[in-house]
N, C-alpha and C positions, 0 to 999 in steps of 0.2 A: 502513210499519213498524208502523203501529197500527189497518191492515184489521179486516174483522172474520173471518180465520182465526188472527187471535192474541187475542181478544180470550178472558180466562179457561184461556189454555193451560200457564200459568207459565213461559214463556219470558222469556229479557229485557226485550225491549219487550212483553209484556202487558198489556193494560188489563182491570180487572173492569168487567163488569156493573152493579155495585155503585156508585152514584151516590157522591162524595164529600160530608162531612159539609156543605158550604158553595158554594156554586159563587163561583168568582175568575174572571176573566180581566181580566190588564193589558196594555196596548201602550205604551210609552212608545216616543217617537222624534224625530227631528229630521230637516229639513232645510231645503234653499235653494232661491228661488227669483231667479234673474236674467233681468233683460229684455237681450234682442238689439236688436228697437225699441220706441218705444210701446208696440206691439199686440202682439209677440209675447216668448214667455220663452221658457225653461227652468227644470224643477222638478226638483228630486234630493232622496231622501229614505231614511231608514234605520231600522228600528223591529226592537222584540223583543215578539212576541207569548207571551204566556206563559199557557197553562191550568191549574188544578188539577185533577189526574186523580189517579183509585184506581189507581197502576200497580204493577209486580211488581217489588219490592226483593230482588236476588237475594242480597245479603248477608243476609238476618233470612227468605228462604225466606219472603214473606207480602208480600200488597199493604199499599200507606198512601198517604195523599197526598203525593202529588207535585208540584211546578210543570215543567210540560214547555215546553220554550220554542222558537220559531219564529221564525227572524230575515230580513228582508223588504230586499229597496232595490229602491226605484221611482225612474226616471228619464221623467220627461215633457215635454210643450211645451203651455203654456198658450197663451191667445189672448184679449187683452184687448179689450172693446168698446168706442168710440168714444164718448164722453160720458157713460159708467157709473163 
């Protein structure tokens, strides 16, 4: 959505060129992990990545900052070492 054949087009998802006044990025997230035995789990997890971008406000016809946000779930299996 945010390639760079949109980037300065004024299209919806447009991004400028144009560096924002501050750079942001937050992830807040959560999740679990549970063990099966000792040594091994499972991990489950859920977060929102969110950037500040110069994007294209189609209502005011002009870029501003924006928080565009990305939301992420990882599931894995950890593996615990013996005496650690």
């Amino acid at each position: 959505m945010f390639g760079e054949k949109k980037v300065d087009s004024k299209e919806k998802y447009s991004i400028s060129s144009k560096k924002p006044d501050f750079n942001l990025f937050v992830s807040p997230g959560i999740g679990v992990k549970m063990h099966i035995t000792p040594y091994i789990g499972l991990l489950a997890s859920i977060n929102d990545d969110a950037y500040l971008l110069n994007a294209y406000d189609t209502n005011k016809n002009d870029y501003k900052n924006k928080l565009i946000h990305d939301w992420g779930i990882s599931i894995g299996v950890c593996f615990q070492i013996e005496g650690w």
